[in-house]
N, C-alpha and C positions, 0 to 999 in steps of 0.2 A: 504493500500500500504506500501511498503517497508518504500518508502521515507518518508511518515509521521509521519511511526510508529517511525525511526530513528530521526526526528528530534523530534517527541515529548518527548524522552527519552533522547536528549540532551538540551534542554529545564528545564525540568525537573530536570538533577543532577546540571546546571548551576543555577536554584531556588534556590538551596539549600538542597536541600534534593536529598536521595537517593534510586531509587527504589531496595529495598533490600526485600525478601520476609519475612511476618512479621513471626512475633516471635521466628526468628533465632536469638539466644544472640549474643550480642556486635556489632548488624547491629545499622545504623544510623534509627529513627523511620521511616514509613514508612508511603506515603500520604496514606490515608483512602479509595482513591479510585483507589489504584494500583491493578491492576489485573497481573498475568503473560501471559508475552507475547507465542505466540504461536510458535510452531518453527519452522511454513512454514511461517509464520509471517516476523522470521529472518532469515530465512537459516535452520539453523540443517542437520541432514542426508539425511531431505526430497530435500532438495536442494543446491548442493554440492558446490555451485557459492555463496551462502551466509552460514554463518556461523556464530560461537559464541566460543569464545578464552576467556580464565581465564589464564592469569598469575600470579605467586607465588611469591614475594619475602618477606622479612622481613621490608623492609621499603623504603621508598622513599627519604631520604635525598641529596645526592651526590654521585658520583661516577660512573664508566663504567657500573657498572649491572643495576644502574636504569636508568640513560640515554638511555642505549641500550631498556630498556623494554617501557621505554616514545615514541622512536624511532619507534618500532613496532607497539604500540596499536594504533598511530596516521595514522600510514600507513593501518594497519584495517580497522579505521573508515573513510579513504581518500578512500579505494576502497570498502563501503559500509558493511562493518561484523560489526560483535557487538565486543566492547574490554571490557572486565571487567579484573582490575587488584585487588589483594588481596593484602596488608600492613596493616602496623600501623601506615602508614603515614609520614608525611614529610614535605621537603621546594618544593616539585618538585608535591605534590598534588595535588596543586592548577593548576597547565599546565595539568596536565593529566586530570582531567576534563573541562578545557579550550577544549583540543584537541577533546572533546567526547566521552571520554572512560567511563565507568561507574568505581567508586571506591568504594570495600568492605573493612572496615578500620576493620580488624581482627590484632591482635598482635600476628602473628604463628611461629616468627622468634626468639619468649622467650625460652629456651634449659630447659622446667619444664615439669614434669608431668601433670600440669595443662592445660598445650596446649591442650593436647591429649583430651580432651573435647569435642575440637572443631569437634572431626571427623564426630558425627553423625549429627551436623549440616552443614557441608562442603556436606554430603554425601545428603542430602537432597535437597540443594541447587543446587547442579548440575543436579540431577535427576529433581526437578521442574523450572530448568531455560534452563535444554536441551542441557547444557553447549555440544559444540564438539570438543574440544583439551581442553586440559592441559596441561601448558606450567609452567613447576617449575623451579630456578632459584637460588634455595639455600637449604644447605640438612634439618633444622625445617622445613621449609615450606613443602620440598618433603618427606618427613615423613607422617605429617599429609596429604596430597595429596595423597600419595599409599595406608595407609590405608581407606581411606574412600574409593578409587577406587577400590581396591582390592573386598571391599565388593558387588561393583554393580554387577551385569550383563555382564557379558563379550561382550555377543552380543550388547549390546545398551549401553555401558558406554561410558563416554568420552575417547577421544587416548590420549596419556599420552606419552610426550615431555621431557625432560631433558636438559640443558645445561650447562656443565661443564664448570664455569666460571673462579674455582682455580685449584692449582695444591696440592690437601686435603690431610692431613695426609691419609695415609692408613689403614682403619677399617672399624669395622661394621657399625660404623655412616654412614662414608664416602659412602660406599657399596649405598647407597641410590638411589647415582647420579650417577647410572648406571640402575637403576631401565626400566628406561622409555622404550617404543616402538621404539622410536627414541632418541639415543643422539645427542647433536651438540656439537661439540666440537668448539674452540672460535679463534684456533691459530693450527699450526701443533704440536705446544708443548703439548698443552691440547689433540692434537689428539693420540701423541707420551706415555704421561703419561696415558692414558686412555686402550693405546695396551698396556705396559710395564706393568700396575700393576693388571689389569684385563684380562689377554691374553685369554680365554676362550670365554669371551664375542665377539660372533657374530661381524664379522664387518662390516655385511651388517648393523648392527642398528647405525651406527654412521656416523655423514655427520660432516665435515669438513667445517664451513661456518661462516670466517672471520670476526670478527669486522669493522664496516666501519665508516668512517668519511664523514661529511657534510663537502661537498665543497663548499657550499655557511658560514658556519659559520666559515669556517678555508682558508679563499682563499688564492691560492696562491700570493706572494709581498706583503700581506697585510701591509698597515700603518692607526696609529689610527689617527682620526680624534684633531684638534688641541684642541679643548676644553676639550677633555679626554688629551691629554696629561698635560695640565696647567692642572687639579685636579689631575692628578697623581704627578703631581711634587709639586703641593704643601702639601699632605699628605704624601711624602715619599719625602722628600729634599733631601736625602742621593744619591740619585740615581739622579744629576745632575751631568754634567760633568763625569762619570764614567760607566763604560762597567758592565751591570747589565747581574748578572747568576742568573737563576731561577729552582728552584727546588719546581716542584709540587706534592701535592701528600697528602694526611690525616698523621695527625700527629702521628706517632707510633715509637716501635723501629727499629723497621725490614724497615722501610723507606731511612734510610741512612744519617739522618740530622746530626750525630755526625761526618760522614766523610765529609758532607759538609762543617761542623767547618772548620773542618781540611784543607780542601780547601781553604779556602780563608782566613786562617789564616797564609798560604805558599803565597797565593798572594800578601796578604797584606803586609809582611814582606819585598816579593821582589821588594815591591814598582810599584805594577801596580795597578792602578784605578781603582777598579772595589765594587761592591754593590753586597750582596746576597741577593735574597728574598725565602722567604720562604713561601710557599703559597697555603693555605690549613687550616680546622682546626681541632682539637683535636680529633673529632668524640665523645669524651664524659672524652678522658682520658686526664685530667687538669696534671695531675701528671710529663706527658713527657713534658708538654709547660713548666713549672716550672724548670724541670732536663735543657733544652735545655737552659731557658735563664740564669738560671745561669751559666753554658759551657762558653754562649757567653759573658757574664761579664766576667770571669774567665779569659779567654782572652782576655782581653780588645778591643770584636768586637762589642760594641754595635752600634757603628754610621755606621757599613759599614754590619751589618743582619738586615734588617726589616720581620716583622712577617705581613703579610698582613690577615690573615684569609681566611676563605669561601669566594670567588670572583665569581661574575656572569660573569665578563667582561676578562675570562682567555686569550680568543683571542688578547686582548688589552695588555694583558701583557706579551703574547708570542714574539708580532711584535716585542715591544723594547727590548726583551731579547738576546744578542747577543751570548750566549748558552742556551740552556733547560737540567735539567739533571736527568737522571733515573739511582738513586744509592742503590734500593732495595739490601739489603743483601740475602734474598732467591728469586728466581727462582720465575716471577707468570706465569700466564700462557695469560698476554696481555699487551701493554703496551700503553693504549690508550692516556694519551698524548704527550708520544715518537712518535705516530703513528700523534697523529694532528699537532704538533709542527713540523717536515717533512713537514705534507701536504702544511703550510705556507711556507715553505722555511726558516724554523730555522735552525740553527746547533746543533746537541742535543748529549750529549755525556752522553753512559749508562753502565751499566756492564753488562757483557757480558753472559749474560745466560737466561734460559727461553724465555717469549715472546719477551721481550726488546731485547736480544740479535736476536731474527728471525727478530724484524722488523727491524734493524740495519744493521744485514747484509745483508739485503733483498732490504733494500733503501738506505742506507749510512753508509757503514762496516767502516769507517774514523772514527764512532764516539765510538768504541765497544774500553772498555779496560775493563783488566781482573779484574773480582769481588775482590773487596778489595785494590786493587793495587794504594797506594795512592801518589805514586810517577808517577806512567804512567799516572793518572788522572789528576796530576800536570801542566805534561806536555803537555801533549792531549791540555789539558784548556790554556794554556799559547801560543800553538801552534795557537790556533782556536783564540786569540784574536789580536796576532800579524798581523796573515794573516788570513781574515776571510772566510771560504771555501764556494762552492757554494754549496748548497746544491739542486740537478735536481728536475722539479716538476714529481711529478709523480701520477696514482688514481690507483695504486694498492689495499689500502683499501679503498672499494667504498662504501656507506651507500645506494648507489641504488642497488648495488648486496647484498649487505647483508639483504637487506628488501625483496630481489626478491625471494633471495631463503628460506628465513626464510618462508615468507606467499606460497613458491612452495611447502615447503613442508609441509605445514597445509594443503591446496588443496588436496595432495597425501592425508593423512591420511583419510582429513576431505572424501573425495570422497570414502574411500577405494579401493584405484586402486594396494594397494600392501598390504598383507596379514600380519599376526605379523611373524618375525621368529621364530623358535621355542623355540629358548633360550629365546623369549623375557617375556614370562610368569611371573604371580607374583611371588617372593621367591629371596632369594639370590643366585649372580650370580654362576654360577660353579667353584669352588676353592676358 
């Protein structure tokens, strides 16, 4: 039966081990008496009601593309499919096999030669596990993903997914994540840069389907409970008494933390109480945490910037932040916790372009000033803490329509109820 086969397979990677088929390199070993499963067993093409999803990305650590991908594979295996996701792993591993999903710990997100290795065993793997979508999520991964698909079958390969999750330099790399049968694009911006720099490419292969947020994990009014609030205050003292701004987001350039300096270096000057956090970590590059704190020595802001790091508990430090801010200097194509910090009923003020600016002026245009502008951002901010604005609830981005149509349209594929277009074939796109 379904049900057995399904649990004894999550059973199994919750043991510890992983059923990976043997003597594919850089799989976890394999129990001695793994057989492969069959694919009326799970689904497959023999029946279009259950099915088998491989997601692509480089790694599991933090951020909107892997959350979004933990989001899906759990919705998967809540309405009975198989979810196997491919990384190098992470802090977020560990839930996704909590959740059920099977994980192949491949490193396809490395930009070497040496990747390319992996195709013929990628190619193997979906052939003997019967994989029926392919769902890639970054262009190493969808690299190695088209070629190895390239090479099956056309009648019986996996359908082959795309989601344009940035706004990519434009090249041949780039070209990749257009590849798929289906793109999805993440934001109207993603869908907008996708027509604009690929016009050629078919628009029937592209769906338009929103990032969504958990209203149970970002509720609206929320306030933290009192015991998080004494541990927050007594690991960040600075933020007693004073109107905390937060800025989230991985430590980089293009993030904006040097105009945050600058922000609250205008505040502080003009004598209004307020504490910056900073919150997020490095992702690997120690060099900008270093540039950043000397900055804030340099202007003698160390009592009023705290560095908080990687936080599980962002939700808890949203409530009490009496702004949220998104001061990416380029354009991305989502701004998912401008999108969650809304959902709470934050005030969030960002600049004004790409996805930040669509959900901004989509849900609260009050908080949009223009990229760079560190005088409007001044005063925006000095505005929002004088008089603190209401921010309406709203579920515009819903994480139940974004899981509806994500898996509607795997169903479509998985079912073949609509044919490929003709542009959608292997090769790079037209022009």
């Amino acid at each position: 039966m379904v049900t057995s086969r399904l649990q004894e397979r999550t059973t199994g990677v919750n043991r510890g081990w992983s059923p990976w088929l043997p003597g594919l390199p850089g799989t976890n070993t394999p129990d001695r008496n793994f057989t492969v499963r069959r694919r009326d067993s799970l689904g497959g093409s023999g029946s279009p009601s259950r099915f088998t999803v491989l997601q692509m990305l480089p790694a599991l650590e933090c951020g909107g593309v892997e959350r979004g991908t933990l989001e899906v594979a759990a919705a998967l295996v809540r309405r009975g499919h198989r979810s196997i996701v491919v990384s190098s792993g992470g802090r977020l591993s560990g839930m996704l096999v909590r959740q059920g999903s099977e994980h192949l710990l491949w490193p396809l997100g490395i930009k070497s030669p040496l990747t390319l290795r992996r195709i013929p065993a990628l190619r193997r793997y979906l052939r003997q596990q019967k994989v029926d979508i392919i769902h890639v999520r970054s262009r190493m991964p969808a690299w190695i993903a088209w070629l190895a698909w390239r090479g099956m079958n056309p009648l019986t390969r996996p359908r082959l997914v795309t989601t344009v999750h940035g706004l990519y330099s434009v090249n041949r790399y780039s070209a990749i994540m257009t590849r798929g049968e289906r793109l999805i694009a993440i934001s109207d911006t993603a869908h907008r840069y996708i027509q604009e720099n690929y016009p050629k490419l078919p628009e029937g292969r592209i769906r338009t389907i929103y990032r969504g947020i958990d209203p149970d994990g970002f509720p609206y009014g929320y306030q933290p409970q009192p015991a998080w609030l004494g541990a927050f205050r007594r690991e960040f003292p600075g933020v007693v008494g004073r109107h905390v701004i937060t800025l989230p987001g991985r430590l980089s350039r293009r993030k904006g933390h040097e105009d945050f300096v600058a922000l609250l270096e205008r505040l502080i000057t003009a004598g209004l109480p307020v504490h910056g956090l900073i919150v997020g970590d490095g992702g690997g590059n120690g060099r900008h945490m270093i540039r950043m704190r000397r900055l804030i020595r340099s202007r003698g802001l160390d009592r009023h910037i705290s560095f908080t790091g990687h936080r599980q508990d962002i939700r808890e430090l949203f409530a009490v932040s009496c702004i949220v801010l998104s001061l990416s200097h380029e354009p991305e194509a989502f701004g998912r916790t401008v999108a969650e910090a809304l959902h709470m009923g934050r005030p969030v003020i960002g600049y004004d372009h790409g996805g930040v600016g669509e959900i901004l002026g989509r849900l609260f245009p009050r908080g949009c000033v223009h990229p760079g502008n560190l005088d409007a951002l001044a005063s925006r901010t000095r505005e929002f803490i004088e008089q603190a604005p209401v921010v309406p609830e709203n579920r515009f981005y819903s994480i139940a329509n974004m899981l509806e149509a994500t898996l509607g349209l795997y169903e479509e594929l998985a079912a073949g109820r609509q044919g490929i277009e003709s542009g959608a074939r292997p090769g790079f796109p037209p022009g």
